[in-house]
C-alpha positions, 0 to 999 in steps of 0.5 A: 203879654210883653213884646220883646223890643230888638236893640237898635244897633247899625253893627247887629248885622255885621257879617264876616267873609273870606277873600277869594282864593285868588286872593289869599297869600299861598306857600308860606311856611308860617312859623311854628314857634310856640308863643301866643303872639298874633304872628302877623302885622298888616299895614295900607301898604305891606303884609308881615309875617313870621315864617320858619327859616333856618339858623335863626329868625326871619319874616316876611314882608309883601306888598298887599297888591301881591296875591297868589302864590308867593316864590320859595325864593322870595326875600325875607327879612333876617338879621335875628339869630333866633326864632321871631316872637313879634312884629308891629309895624309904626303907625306913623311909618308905613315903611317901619317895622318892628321885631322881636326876638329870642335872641334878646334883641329888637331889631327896626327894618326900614321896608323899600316900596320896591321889591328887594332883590335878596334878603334884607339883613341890615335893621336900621337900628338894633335895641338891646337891653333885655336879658332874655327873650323879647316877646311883645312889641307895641308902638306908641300911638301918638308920640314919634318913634317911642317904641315898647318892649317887654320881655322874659326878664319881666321888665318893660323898656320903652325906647326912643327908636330915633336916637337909640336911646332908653327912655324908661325902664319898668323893671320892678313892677311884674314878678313874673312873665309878662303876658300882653302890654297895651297903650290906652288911645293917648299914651298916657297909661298902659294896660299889663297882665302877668303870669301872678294873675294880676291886671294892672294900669301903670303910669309908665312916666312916673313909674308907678301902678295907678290900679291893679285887679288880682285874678280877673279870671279865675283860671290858670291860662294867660289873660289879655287885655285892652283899653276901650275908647272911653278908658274902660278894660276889655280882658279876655280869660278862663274860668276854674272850670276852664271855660273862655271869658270876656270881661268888661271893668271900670278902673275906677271901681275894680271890684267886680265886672262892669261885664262878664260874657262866658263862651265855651271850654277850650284850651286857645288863648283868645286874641282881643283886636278893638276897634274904638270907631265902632267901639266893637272887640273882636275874639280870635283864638289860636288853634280856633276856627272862629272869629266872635264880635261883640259891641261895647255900649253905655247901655246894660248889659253893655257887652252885646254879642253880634255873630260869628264868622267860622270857617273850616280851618283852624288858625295860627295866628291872625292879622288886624288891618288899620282902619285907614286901609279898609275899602270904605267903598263896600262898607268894609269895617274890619278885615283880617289876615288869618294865618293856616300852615301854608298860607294868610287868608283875609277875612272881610267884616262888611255891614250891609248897605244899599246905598254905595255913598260914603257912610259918615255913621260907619267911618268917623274920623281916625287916627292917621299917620301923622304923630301928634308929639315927639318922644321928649314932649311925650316924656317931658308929661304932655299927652295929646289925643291921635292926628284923625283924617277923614275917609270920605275920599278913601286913603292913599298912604304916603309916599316912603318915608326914611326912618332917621336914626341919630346916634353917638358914634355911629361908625364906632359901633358898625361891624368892620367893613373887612372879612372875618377870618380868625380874627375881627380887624379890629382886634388884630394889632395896629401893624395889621389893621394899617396893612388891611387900610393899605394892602401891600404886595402879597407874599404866596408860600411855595409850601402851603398853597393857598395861603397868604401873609402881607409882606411887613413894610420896611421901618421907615414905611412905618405908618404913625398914629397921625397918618392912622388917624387921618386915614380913618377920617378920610374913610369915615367921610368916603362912607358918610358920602357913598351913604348919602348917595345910596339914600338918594339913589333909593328916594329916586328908585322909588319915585320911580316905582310910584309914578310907574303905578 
């Protein structure tokens, strides 16, 4: 008679548990855009998620420390004239994040340590270049502000966010929607799914496909997929006869699955989240009351299931920390934000432990905050794995850092600085621009009240093209300095706000 031998794992007994209620974050409208994007972005230092808001798009953003119920009032971030489809935040920036639209842009948010007094509606940077709506988002892991887009124009943009400028352009490699887009651990290659049911592995600096799989699953619903730490593919979809699948693929030989785990029949997209330091994928389905784990090995059957941590409400999205704002005091090896209708409650993953010693076998070493390349190095064809930093003496994340955008004729393509009325002052006529410059007396009409018109200047008060210009080159420099001083008056604000804490 054969014993059954137990497979010796330290993550067989990984278990999941929600936060306290006093805990969670209560009263957000999360938004009810039909998309299946995660709808949340979490960070060591800030909570982001996309919430309903009239007249266009809005999320918002909270320190992690602010629990409880969270004011009607509270600022959000607007600057979309519709719906956001997604939000990530840098991985070098803790204060950088990004968002995506239905109204074809992307927008870059410097985020103060500070709590805003009212909303914040001036992005850093705004990204324009898809046609139609954007709806995935993803920084790149290594290199300095290279960010990508993808949109319902199929194409895929990465973008240096500290110039403004387009790096590449993949526009002709998807005949259809783009469903999910993912780096592998370098940079080097990208992992895509599209609507035409095919996985592909792209090249994006030579613009060319290196491997593509036709119908993974064999089903109709959309497919995700990511990279695991060794350059294998983890893609979650349906069967024929609808039920959820997890596969495993090697992309050197995509014939058939290095694995393939079937779950159960439903209708939610599953929402892969990898962890490479523990080498554990967790699956999270919209509409799903479950959250199920799985550990990838060398050994067959190389896809191993651990549990699942279930709960009474549905979720409508979900948030997956960084391993760098885990508590490695409790053995904490994962923690979510899942999203209800009304409210974001974490989710804590732990692996039991008697002993409170750091535990080198669960937190080797990670990637940290530092980039390892500038965008020109990353385009130019040099790669370079993740800056790791040890957890021993837990994470502190740094202090705020300003986003530096350089860009040509900065000025040249703000809004004007003057009310709109019918018309913007840059397109009233030269006559009347000077006058907004330099406003005269103001003539009230005695038959139409409230109605005013500059008195016109007599000819020889005329102003010539030169004075104009150096008009507008004096105000160009009295801007340049009150920006100047704003930035320094904000770096003061919060150094402030760090020493008080």
């Amino acid at each position: 008679m054969s014993r059954r031998v137990v497979r010796q794992s330290k993550f067989r007994h990984v278990f999941g548990q929600a936060a306290k209620a006093d805990q969670a974050y209560e009263d957000i409208r999360v938004s009810k855009v039909t998309w299946d994007s995660s709808f949340c972005a979490v960070n060591p230092k800030f909570l982001a998620i996309i919430v309903e808001a009239g007249g266009g798009g809005a999320f918002i953003v909270l320190p992690l420390a602010k629990t409880g119920r969270v004011d009607k009032n509270y600022p959000l971030v607007t600057g979309h004239t519709a719906p956001v489809l997604d939000i990530d935040w840098c991985p070098h920036n803790d204060n950088v994040i990004a968002s995506a639209s239905d109204d074809t842009t992307i927008m870059v948010w410097q985020i103060p340590d500070y709590t805003p007094m009212r909303n914040i509606t001036e992005p850093i940077i705004t990204l324009e270049g898809h046609s139609k709506r954007v709806g995935i988002l993803s920084w790149h892991p290594t290199a300095r502000n290279v960010l990508l887009s993808a949109g319902g124009d199929n194409m895929i943009i990465i973008w240096n966010v500290g110039t403004g400028e387009v790096l590449l352009s993949l526009d002709d490699m998807h005949p259809d929607v783009i469903h999910s887009v993912c780096w592998n651990s370098n940079g080097s290659l990208l992992a895509t799914t599209c609507k035409d049911k095919t996985l592909r592995i792209i090249d994006p600096r030579k613009g060319q496909v290196v491997a593509e799989r036709a119908r993974p699953h064999e089903g109709a619903r959309p497919l995700r997929a990511v990279f695991t730490a060794d350059g294998k593919l983890l893609s979650t979809g349906f069967s024929r006869m609808s039920e959820r699948q997890l596969a495993l693929w090697d992309p050197n030989n995509f014939e058939e699955p290095v694995a393939l785990q079937e779950m159960d029949t439903s209708n939610g997209v599953l929402l892969p989240f990898y962890d490479p330091d523990s080498s554990i994928v967790y699956l999270c389905g919209k509409g799903d009351s479950s959250i199920r784990y799985f550990e990838i090995t060398d050994e067959p059957p190389f896809v191993h299931y651990l549990n699942t941590f279930s709960s009474k409400e549905p979720q409508r999205g979900m948030g997956f920390m960084p391993k760098r704002g885990l508590d490695v005091s409790k053995c904490e090896i994962a923690r979510f934000y899942k999203l209800h209708e009304r409210k974001c409650e974490p989710i804590i993953m732990t692996v039991p432990r008697k002993s409170d010693l750091f535990q080198d076998d669960l937190y080797p070493d990670t990637p940290g905050p530092e980039p390892a390349l500038e965008a020109d190095e990353w385009l130019s064809g040099q790669d370079a794995d993740p800056v790791l930093i040890s957890l021993r003496d837990g994470y502190v994340p740094p202090k705020h850092r300003e986003l530096r955008v350089t860009k040509r004729n900065i000025l040249d393509v703000r809004p004007p600085s003057v009310p709109r009325r019918s018309q913007s002052s840059s397109d009233a006529p030269l006559s009347v621009r000077s006058t907004l410059l330099h406003p005269g007396p103001i003539y009230i009409s005695p038959y139409r009240p409230y109605t005013t018109r500059p008195l016109r200047p007599p000819p020889q008060q005329q102003h010539t093209l030169e004075t104009l210009l150096e008009e507008i080159k004096a105000l160009r420099e009295r801007v340049q300095a009150q920006e100047q001083r704003i930035t320094a008056l904000e770096n003061m604000l919060c150094e402030l706000v760090d020493g008080t804490d």
